[in-house]
C-alpha positions as CSV (number, residue, x, y, z in Angstrom):
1,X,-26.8,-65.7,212.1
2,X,-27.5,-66.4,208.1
3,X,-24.6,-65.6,206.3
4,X,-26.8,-62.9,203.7
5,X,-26.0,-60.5,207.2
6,X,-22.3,-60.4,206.3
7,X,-22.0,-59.4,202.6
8,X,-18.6,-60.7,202.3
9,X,-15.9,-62.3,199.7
10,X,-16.6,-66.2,201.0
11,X,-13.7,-66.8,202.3
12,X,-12.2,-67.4,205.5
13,X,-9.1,-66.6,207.4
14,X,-7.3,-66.8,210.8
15,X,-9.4,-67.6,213.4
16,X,-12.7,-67.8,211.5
17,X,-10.2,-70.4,209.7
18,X,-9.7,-72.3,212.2
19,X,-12.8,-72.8,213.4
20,X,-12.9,-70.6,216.3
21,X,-16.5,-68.6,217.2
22,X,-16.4,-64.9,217.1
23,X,-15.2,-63.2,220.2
24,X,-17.5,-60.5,219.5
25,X,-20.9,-61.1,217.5
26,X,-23.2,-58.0,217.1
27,X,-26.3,-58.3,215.4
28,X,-28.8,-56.2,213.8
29,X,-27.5,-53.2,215.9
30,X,-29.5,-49.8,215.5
31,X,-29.2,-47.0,217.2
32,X,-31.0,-43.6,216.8
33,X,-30.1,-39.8,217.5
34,X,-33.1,-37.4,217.2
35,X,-33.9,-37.1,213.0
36,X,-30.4,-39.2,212.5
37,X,-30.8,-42.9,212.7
38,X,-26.8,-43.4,213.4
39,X,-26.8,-47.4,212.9
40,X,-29.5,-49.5,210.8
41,X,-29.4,-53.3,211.8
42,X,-25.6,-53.9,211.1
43,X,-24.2,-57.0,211.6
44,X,-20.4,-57.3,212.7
45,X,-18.4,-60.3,213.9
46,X,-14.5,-59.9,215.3
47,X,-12.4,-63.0,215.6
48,X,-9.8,-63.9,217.9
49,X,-6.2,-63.4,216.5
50,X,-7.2,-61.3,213.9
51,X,-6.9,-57.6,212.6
52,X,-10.0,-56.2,211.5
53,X,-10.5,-52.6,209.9
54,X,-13.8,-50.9,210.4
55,X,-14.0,-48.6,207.2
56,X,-16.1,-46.2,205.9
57,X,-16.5,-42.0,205.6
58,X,-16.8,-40.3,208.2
59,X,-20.9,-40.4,209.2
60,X,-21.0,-44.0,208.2
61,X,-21.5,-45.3,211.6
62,X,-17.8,-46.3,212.9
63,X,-17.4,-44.3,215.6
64,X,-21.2,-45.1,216.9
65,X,-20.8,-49.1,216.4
66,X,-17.7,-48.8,218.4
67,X,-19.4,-47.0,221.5
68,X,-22.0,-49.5,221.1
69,X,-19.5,-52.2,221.8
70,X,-17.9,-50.2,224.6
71,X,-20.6,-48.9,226.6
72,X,-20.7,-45.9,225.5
73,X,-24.3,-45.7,223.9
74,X,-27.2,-48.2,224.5
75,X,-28.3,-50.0,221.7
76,X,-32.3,-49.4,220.9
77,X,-32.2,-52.8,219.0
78,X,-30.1,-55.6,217.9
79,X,-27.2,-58.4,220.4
80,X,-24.0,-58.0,221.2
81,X,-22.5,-61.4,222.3
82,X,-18.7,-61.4,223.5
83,X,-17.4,-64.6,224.2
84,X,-20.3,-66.4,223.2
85,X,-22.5,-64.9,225.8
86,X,-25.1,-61.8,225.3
87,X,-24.1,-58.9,227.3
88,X,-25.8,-55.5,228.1
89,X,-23.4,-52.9,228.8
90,X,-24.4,-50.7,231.2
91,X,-21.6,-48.2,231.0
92,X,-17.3,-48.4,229.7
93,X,-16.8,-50.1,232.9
94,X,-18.8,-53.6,232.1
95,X,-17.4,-53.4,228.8
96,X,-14.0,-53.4,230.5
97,X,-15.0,-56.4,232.4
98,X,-15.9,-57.9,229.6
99,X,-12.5,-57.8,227.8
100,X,-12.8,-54.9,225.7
101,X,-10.6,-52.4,225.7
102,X,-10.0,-49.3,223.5
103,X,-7.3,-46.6,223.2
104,X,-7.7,-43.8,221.3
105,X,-5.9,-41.4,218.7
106,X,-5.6,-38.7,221.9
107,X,-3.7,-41.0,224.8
108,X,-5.5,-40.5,227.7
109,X,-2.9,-40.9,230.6
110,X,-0.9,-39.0,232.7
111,X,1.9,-37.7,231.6
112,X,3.2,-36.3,234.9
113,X,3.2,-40.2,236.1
114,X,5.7,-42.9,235.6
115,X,4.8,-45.4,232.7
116,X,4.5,-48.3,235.3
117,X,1.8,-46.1,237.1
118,X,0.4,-44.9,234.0
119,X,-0.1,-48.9,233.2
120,X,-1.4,-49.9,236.5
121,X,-3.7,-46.8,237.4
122,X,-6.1,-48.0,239.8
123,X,-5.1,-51.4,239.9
124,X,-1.6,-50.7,241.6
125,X,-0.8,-54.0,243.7
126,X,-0.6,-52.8,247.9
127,X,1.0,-54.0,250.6
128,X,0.2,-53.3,253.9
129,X,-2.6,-50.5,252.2
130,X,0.3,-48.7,250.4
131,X,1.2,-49.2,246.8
132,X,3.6,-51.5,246.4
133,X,6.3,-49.9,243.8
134,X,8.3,-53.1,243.1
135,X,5.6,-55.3,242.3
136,X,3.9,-52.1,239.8
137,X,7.4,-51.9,238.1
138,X,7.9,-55.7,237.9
139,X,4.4,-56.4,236.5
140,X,4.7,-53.3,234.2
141,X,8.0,-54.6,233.0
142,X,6.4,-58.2,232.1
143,X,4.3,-56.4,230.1
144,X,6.7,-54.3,228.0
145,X,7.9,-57.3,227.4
146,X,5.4,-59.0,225.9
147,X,5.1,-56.5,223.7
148,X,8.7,-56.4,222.6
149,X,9.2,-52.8,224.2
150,X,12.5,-51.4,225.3
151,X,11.3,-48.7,227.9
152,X,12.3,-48.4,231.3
153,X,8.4,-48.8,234.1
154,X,10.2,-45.9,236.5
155,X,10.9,-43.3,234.1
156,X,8.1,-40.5,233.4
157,X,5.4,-40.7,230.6
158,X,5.9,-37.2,229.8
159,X,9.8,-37.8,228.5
160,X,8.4,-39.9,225.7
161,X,7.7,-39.4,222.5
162,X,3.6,-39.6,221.5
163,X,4.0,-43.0,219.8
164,X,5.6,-44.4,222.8
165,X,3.1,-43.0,225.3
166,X,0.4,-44.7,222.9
167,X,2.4,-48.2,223.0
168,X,2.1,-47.7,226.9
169,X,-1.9,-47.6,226.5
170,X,-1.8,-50.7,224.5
171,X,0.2,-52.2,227.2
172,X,-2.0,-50.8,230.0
173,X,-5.0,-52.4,227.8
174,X,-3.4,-55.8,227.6
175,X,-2.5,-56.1,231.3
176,X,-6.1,-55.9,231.8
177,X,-6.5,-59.4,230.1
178,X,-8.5,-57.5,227.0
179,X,-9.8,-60.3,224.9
180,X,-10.6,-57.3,222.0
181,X,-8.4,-54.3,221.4
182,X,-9.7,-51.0,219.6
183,X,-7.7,-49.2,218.3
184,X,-9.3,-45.9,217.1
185,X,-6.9,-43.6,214.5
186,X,-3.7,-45.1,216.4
187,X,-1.3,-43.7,213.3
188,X,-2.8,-39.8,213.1
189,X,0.3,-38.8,214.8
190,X,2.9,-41.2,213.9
191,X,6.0,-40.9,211.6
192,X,6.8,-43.5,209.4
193,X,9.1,-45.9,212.2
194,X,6.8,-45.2,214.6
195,X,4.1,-46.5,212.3
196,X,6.0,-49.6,212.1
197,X,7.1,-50.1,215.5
198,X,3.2,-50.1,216.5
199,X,2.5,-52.7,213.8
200,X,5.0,-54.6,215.3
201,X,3.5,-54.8,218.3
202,X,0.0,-54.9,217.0
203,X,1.3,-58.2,215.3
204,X,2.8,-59.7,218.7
205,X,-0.6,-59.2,220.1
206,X,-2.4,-60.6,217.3
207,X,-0.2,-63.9,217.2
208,X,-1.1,-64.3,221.0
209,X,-5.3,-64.7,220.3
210,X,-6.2,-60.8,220.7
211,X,-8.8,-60.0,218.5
212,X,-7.9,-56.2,217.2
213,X,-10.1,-53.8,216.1
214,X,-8.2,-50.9,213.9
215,X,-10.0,-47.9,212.6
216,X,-7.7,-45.5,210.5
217,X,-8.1,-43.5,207.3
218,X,-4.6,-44.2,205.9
219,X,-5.8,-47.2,203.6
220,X,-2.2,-48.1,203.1
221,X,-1.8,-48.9,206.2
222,X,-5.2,-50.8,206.5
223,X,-4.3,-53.0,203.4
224,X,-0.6,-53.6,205.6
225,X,-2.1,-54.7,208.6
226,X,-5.2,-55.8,208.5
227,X,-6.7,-59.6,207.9
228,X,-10.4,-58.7,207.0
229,X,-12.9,-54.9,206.6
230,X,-16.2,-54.6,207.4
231,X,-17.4,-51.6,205.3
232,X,-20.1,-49.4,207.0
233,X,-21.6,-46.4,204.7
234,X,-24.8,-44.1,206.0
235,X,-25.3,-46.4,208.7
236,X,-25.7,-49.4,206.8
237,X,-23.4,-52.7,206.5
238,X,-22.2,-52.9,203.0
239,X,-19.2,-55.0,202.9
240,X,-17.3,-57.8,205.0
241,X,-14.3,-58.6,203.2
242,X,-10.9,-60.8,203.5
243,X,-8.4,-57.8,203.0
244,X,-6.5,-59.6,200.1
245,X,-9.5,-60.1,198.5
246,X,-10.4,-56.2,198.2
247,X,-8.5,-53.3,196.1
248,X,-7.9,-50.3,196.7
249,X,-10.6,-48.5,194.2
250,X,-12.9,-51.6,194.9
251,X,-12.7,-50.7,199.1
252,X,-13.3,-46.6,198.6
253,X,-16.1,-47.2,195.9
254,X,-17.7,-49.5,198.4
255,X,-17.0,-46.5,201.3
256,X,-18.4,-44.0,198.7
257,X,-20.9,-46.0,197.0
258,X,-19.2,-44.0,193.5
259,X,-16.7,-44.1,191.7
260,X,-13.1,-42.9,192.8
261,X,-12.4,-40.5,189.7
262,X,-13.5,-37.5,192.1
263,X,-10.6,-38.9,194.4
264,X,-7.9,-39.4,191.3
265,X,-8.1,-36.0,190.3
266,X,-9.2,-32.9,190.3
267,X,-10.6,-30.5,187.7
268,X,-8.7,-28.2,187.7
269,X,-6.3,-25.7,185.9
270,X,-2.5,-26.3,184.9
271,X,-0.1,-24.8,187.7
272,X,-1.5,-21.3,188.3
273,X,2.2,-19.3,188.7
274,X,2.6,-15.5,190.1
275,X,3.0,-12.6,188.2
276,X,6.1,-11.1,189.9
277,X,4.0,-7.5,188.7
278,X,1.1,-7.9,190.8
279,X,1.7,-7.4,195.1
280,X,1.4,-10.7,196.6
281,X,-1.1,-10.8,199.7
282,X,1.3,-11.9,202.2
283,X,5.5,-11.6,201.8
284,X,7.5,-13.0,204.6
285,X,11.1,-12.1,204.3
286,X,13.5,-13.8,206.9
287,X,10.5,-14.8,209.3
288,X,11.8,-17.2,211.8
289,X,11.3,-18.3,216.0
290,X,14.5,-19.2,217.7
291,X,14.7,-22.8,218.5
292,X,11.6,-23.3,215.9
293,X,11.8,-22.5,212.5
294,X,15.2,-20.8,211.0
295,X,14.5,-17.8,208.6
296,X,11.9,-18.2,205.6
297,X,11.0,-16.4,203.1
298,X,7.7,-16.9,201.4
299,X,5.4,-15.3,199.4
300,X,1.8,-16.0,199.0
301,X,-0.2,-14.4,196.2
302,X,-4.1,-14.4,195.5
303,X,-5.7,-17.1,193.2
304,X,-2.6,-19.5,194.2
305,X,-2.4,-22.8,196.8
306,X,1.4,-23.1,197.9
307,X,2.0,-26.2,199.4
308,X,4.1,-27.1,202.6
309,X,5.6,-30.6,201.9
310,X,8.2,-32.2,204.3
311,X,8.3,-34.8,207.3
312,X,6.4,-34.5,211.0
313,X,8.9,-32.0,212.5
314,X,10.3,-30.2,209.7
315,X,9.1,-27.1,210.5
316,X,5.6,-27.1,208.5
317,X,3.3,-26.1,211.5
318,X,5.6,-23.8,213.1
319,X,5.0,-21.8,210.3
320,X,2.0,-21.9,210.0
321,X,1.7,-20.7,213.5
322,X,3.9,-17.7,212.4
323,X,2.0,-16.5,209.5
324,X,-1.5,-16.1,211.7
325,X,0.7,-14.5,215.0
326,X,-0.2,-18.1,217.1
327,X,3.3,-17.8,218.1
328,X,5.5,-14.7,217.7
329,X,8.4,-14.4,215.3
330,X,11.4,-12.8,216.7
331,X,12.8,-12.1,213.0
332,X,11.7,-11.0,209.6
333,X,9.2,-8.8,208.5
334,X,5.6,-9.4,207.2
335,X,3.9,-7.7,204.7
336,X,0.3,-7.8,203.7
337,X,-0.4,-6.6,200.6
338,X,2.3,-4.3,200.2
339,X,2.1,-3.3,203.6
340,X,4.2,-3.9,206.8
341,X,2.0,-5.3,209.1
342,X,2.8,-6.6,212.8
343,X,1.3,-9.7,213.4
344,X,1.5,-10.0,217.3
345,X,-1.7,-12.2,218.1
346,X,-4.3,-14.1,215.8
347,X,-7.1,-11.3,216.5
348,X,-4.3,-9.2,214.9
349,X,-3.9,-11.4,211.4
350,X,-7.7,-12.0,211.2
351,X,-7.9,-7.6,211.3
352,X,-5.4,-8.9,207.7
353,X,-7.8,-10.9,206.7
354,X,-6.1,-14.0,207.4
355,X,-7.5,-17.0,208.0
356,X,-6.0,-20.4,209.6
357,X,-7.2,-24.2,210.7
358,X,-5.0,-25.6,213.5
359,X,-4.1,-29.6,212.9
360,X,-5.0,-29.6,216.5
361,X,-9.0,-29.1,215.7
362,X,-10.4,-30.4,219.1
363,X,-8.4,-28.4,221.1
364,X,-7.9,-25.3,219.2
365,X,-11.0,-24.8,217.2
366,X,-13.9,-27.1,217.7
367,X,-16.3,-25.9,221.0
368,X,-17.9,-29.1,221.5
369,X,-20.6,-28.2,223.7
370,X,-22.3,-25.7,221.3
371,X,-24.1,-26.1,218.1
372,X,-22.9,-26.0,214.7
373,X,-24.5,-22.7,213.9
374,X,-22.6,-21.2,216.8
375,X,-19.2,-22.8,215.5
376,X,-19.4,-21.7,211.7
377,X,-20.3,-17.9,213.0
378,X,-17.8,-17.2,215.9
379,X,-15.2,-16.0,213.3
380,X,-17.6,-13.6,212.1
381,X,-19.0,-12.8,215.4
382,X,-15.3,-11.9,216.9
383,X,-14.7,-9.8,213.7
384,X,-17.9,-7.8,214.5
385,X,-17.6,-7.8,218.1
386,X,-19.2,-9.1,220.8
387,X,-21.8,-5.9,220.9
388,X,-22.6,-6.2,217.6
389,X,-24.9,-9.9,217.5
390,X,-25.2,-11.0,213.8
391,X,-28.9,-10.4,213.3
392,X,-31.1,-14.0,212.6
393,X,-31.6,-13.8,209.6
394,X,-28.2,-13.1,208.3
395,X,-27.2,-16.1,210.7
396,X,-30.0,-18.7,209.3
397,X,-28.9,-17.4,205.3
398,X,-25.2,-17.9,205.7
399,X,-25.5,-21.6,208.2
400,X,-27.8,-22.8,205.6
401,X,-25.4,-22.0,202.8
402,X,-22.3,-24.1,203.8
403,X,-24.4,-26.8,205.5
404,X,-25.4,-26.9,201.9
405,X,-22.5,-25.8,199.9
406,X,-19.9,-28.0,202.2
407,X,-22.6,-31.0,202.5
408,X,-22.1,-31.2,206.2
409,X,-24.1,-34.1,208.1
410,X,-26.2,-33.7,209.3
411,X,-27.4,-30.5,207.9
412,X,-28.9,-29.2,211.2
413,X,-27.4,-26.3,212.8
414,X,-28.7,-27.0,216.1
415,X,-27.0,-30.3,216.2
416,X,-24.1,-30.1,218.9
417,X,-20.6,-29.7,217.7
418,X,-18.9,-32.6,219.6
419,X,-21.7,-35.4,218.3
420,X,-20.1,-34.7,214.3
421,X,-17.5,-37.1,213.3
422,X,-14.4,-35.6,212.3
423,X,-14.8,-34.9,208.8
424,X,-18.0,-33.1,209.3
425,X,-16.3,-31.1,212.6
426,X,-13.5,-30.3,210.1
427,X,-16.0,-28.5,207.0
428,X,-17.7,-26.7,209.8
429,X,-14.1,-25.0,210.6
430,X,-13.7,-24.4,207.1
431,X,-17.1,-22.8,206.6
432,X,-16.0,-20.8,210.1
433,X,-13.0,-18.6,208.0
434,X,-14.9,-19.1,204.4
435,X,-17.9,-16.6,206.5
436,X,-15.6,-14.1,207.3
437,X,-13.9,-14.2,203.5
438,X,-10.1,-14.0,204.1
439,X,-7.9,-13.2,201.4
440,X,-5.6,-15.3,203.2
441,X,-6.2,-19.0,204.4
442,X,-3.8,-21.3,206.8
443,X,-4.6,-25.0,206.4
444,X,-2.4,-27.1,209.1
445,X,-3.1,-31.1,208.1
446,X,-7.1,-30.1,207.3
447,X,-7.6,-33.5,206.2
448,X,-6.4,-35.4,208.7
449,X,-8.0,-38.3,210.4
450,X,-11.0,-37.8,208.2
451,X,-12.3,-39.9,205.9
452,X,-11.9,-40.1,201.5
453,X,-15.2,-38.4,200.9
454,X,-15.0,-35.9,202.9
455,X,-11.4,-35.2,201.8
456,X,-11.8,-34.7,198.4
457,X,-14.8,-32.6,199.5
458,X,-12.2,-30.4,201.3
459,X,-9.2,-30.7,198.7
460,X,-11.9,-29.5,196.1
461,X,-13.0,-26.5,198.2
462,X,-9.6,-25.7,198.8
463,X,-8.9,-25.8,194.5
464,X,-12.6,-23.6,194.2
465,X,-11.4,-21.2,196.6
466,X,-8.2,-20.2,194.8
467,X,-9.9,-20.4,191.0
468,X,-11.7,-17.1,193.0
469,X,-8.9,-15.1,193.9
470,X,-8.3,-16.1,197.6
471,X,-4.4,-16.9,198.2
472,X,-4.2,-20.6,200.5
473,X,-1.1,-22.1,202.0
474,X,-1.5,-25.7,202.1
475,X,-0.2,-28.6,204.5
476,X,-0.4,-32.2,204.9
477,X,1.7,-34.9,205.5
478,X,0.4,-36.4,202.6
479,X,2.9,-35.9,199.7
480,X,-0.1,-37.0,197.0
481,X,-2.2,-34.5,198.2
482,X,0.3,-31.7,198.3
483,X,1.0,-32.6,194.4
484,X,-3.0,-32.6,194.0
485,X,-3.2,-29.2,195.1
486,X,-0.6,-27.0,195.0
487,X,0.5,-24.5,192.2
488,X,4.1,-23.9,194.2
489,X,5.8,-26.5,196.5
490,X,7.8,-25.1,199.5
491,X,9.7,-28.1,200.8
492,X,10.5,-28.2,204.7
493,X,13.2,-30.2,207.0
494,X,14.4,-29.7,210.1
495,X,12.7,-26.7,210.3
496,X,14.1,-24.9,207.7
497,X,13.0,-24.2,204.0
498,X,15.2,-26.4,201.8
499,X,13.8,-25.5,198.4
500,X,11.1,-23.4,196.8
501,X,9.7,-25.3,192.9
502,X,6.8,-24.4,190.5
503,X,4.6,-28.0,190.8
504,X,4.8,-28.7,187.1
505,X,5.2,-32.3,186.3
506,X,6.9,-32.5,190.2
507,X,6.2,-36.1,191.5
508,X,6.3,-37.8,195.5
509,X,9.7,-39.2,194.2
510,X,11.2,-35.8,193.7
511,X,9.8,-34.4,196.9
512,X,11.5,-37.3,198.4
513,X,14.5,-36.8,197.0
514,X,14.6,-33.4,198.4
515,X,13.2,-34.0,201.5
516,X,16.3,-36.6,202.1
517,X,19.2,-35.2,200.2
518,X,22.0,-34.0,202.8
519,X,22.9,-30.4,204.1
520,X,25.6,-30.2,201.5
521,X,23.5,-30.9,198.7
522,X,20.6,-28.9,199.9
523,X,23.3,-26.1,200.1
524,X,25.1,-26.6,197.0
């Protein structure tokens, strides 16, 4: 392999230091979909004992290269070696064989199953043809071990927490004697000591000779645990880089292939505040769920984003899920503009003209097996009912428009839904509610899991949206992008609203500070 295949900062590290071969050497890898060429000759080389990040936007080729490696797709040219030897994966299961072993952002076990038999699925040790429980909980237990975990093989999956369940995948992956872990969007669902408890681990394993492949958007956390990037963008290698040798702005211009001005800011209007004379489009007064969010009021007018700041579980989605009748409240009122509306089902708030996007995309709003034309124009379709078709040429006019106006890749509406990466499933959603024109719009976490360009795509819809009139409420766990976008701040925790400020000057440090100050203060 030259070394012009791996643009890269020269130096070396870890086990590329020490002289050890890759574990895994691909080599001009292409692959191609019909009228998309997904992978273009890229090169990519994984060491043992090592964290690598695979960056790039979402379309770049990540999630492609990393079914290449697993089985998932054949390759139409290009090597894979692992271990030194060339391999032809025939499916996950010689992949497997080979060492390679992936868990991804949605566990895939069973949570109705103890975590010893989550961890030893069909490879439970027998005796006498029937599973032999002591062995499973013993082996299982070794393995929690090595991985510095304090949970207990006999108790049930389903009682832990979603970081746990995804430690137990990693452990179930390294029982299998994986040589290379992927680990695809592992943090998407994590809190902060969750985050760190999984690094730990991650760590462990990389000290012990496991080569680690992590794919996240959170570039924080990529320049905390990773040792080296390759930098994939449209397909193409761009970038193999030692991680302390990379910035931040130097990493996303690389991703971007601009500059990272469109990311820093956005042009946009001082703090747009409400006129107290005009009617706001939606007033909540007392709206609460026992056991789920205590009373809120809120009031949302046109031409305004409010943002919902505050930690995972504070209460942000659950009200969400109030405002659009997901879940019904069983106190306060709802008005919609000036008028007391009962919102007992979503068919019922979209009648309002309310809009929403669940943070839970690919279960509750992406249909994977149809096209993208059929995604974008269900909302408008339910609104018309299911008698009333939307006649051709009104459907070609308005898929063409936000394939254009929301850059969506690729910009063919009779590509399936589930064979668009995550950024691009997430604009069609948004072109879904922007069809049926909502004075109201819901967005639960609609960045999430997707990458800087196609996020500042969004967060600049979002800003467009409101500069025409159309009220949006806001969330992400992302404090920064709150600030970025919001002309109010609602601040959550424990499921309660703790304070209410105009976002005028208003910094991460002082939504922090509220976010943590104590009942007392919050009261006083």
């Amino acid at each position: 392999m030259s070394a012009d295949a791996y643009p890269s900062s020269g130096t070396r590290e870890r086990g590329e230091a020490r002289g050890a071969e890759p574990v895994v050497e691909m080599t001009g890898i292409t692959i191609t979909f019909p009228g998309v060429r997904a992978l273009d000759a890229v090169s990519f080389r994984l060491f043992p004992g090592e964290v690598h990040a695979l960056m790039g936007e979402n379309g770049a080729g990540k999630s492609t290269l990393i079914k290449a490696l697993t089985g998932v797709y054949a390759i139409d040219a290009g090597t894979i070696e692992v271990g030194g030897e060339e391999q032809h994966f025939a499916g996950t299961a010689t992949a497997q064989d080979a060492g390679i072993s992936t868990v991804y952002q949605e566990v895939n076990l069973c949570t109705n199953l103890s975590v010893a038999e989550n961890m030893l699925l069909g490879r439970e040790p027998r005796r006498l043809g029937r599973i032999d429980h002591r062995r499973m909980n013993r082996r299982a237990s070794e393995v929690l071990a090595r991985l510095g975990l304090d949970v207990s093989p006999r108790s049930r999956l389903g009682e832990h927490p979603i970081a746990v369940q995804q430690l137990i995948a990693i452990g179930r992956a390294v029982d299998i004697d994986a040589r290379v872990l992927i680990l695809d969007e592992p943090t998407a669902s994590l809190d902060s000591e969750e985050v760190a408890k999984l690094f730990e681990v991650i760590r462990t394993l990389r000290d012990q000779g496991v080569a680690i492949l992590f794919v996240s958007h959170f570039l924080e956390q990529v320049f905390a645990i990773s040792d080296r990037m390759t930098v994939l963008r449209n397909g193409r290698l761009v970038g193999e880089h030692l991680t302390r040798d990379v910035t931040r702005l130097e990493l996303v211009e690389e991703m971007l292939g601009r500059d990272l001005e469109v990311l820093e800011r956005l042009d946009r209007e001082p703090s747009r505040q409400p006129d107290d004379r005009r009617t706001p489009v939606l007033r909540a007064a007392g709206l609460g769920r026992k056991g789920a969010l205590a009373a809120v009021d809120l009031d949302v007018y046109g031409g305004e984003v409010i943002g919902i700041a505050g930690l995972l579980g504070s209460g942000r989605t659950e009200l969400a899920r109030l405002l659009f009748g997901a879940d019904s409240a069983d106190s306060g009122t709802i008005e919609v503009h000036g008028r007391r509306v009962h919102l007992r089902s979503p068919r019922k708030a979209v009648d309002h003209k309310i809009g929403f996007s669940s943070e839970n995309r690919r279960s509750e709003g992406v249909f994977g097996d149809l096209t993208v034309a059929e995604n974008m124009l269900l909302g408008l379709q339910a609104s018309r009912g299911w008698l009333r078709p939307v006649p051709p040429r009104t459907r070609d006019q308005l898929v063409r428009k936000y394939l254009d106006a929301l850059d969506i890749r690729p910009a063919d509406p009779d590509a399936l839904m589930r064979n668009l990466s995550g950024g691009n499933q997430q604009k069609v959603l948004l072109a879904r509610w922007l069809i049926v024109q909502p004075d109201l719009l819901v967005l639960d976490e609609p960045t999430r899991g997707i990458d800087v360009g196609a996020k500042a795509q969004i967060q600049q819809v979002v800003d467009d949206l409101a500069r025409e009139g159309m009220g949006v409420v806001f969330i992400s766990a992302e404090l920064e992008e709150v600030l970025r976008l919001s002309d109010r701040l609602v601040v959550m925790r424990d499921r309660r609203k703790v304070d209410e400020i105009a976002n005028e000057g208003t910094t991460t440090a002082d939504l922090m500070a509220i976010i943590a100050r104590d009942e007392e203060a919050a009261r006083a």
